[in-house]
C-alpha positions as CSV (number, residue, x, y, z in Angstrom):
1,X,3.3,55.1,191.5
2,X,3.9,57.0,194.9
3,X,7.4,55.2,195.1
4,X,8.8,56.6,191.7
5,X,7.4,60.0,192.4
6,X,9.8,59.7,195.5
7,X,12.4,58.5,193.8
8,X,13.5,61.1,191.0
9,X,13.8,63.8,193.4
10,X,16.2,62.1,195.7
11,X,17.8,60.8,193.1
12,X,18.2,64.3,191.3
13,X,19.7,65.7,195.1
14,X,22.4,63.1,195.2
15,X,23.2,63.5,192.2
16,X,23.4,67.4,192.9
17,X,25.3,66.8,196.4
18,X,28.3,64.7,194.3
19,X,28.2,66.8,191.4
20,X,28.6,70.4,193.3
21,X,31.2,71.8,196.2
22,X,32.8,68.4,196.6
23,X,36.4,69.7,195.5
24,X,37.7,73.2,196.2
25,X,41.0,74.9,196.0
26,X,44.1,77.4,196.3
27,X,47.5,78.0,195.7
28,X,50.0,80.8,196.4
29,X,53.5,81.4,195.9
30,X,56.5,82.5,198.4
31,X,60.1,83.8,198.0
32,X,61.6,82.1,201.0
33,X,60.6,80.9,204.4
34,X,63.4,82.9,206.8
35,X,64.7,86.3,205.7
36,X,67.7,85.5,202.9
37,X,68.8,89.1,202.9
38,X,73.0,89.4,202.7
39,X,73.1,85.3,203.2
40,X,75.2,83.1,201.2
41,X,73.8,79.9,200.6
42,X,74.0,77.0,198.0
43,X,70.8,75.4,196.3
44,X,70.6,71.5,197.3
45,X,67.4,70.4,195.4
46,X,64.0,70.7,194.7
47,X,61.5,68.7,197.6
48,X,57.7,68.4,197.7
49,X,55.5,67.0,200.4
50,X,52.0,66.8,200.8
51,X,50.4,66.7,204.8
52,X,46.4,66.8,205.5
53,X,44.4,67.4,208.2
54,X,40.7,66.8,209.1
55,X,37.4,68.9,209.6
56,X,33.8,68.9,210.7
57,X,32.1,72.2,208.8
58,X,28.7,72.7,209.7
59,X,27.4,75.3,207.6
60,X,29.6,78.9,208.1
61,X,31.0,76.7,211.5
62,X,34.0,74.6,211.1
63,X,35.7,72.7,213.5
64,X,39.4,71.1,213.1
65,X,40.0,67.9,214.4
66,X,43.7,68.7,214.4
67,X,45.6,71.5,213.8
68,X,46.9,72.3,209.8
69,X,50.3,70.4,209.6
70,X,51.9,73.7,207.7
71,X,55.1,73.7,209.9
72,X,55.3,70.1,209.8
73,X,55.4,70.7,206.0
74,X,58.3,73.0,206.3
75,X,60.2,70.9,208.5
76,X,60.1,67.1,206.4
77,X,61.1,69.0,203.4
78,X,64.2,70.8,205.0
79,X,64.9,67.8,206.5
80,X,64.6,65.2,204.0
81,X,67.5,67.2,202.3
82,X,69.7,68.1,205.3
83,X,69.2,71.6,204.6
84,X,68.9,75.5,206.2
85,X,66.0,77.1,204.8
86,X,63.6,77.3,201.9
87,X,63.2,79.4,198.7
88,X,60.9,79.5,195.8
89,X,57.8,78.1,197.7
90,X,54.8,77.3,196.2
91,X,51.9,75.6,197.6
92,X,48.3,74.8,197.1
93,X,45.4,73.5,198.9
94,X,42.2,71.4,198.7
95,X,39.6,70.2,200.0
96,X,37.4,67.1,199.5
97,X,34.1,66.6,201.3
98,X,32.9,63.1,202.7
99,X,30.0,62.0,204.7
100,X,27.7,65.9,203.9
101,X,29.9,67.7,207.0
102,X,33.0,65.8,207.4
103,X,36.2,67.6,204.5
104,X,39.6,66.3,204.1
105,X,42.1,69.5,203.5
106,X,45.8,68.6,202.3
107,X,48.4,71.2,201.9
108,X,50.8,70.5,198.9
109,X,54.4,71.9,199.5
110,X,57.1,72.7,196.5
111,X,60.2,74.5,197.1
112,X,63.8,74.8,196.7
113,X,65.4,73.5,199.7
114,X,69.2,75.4,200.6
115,X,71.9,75.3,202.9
116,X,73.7,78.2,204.2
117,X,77.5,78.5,203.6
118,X,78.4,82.1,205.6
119,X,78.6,80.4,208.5
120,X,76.0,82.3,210.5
């Protein structure tokens, strides 16, 4: 008798610690990622990436274990396409908790990756 009137109520907090704030996210949209003003330039393709980075929140406290991988983002898609710069950026975010205080983030990357042709 005392086990089961144990058991319901820590089976009803797990069940309320998977089921809420385990997934959270955001998105936003850019025009470019360097000024484009008066620049000629050619569109090579569409690229996406995806990079994550680790955290330890405790409450309103969090602590990175590295720092977020947004340049690094920036950079493989350039790169993957040989190109100059970026346009039509849009992006998103989430989180996934593990382990009560230890969250995964990724940062998802789409853009238009271009190469300049004035010469500058």
């Amino acid at each position: 008798m005392f086990r089961s009137s144990i058991f319901r109520p820590v089976l009803a907090m797990l069940c309320l610690y998977f089921l809420t704030g385990c997934i959270s996210a955001s998105g936003g949209i850019a025009t470019s990622n360097l000024p484009m003003e008066g620049r000629q330039f050619e569109v090579i393709g569409p690229a996406e990436t995806t990079v994550s980075w680790w955290t330890i929140d405790l409450g309103i406290i969090g602590l990175p274990l590295s720092d977020p991988p947004v340049s690094q983002a920036e950079s493989q898609l350039i790169g993957q396409n040989e190109g100059d710069a970026l346009i039509n950026l849009r992006y998103w975010t989430d989180r996934s908790m593990f382990l009560f205080f230890i969250n995964r983030h990724r940062f998802h990357l789409k853009a238009d990756v271009v190469r300049f042709t004035d010469g500058r």
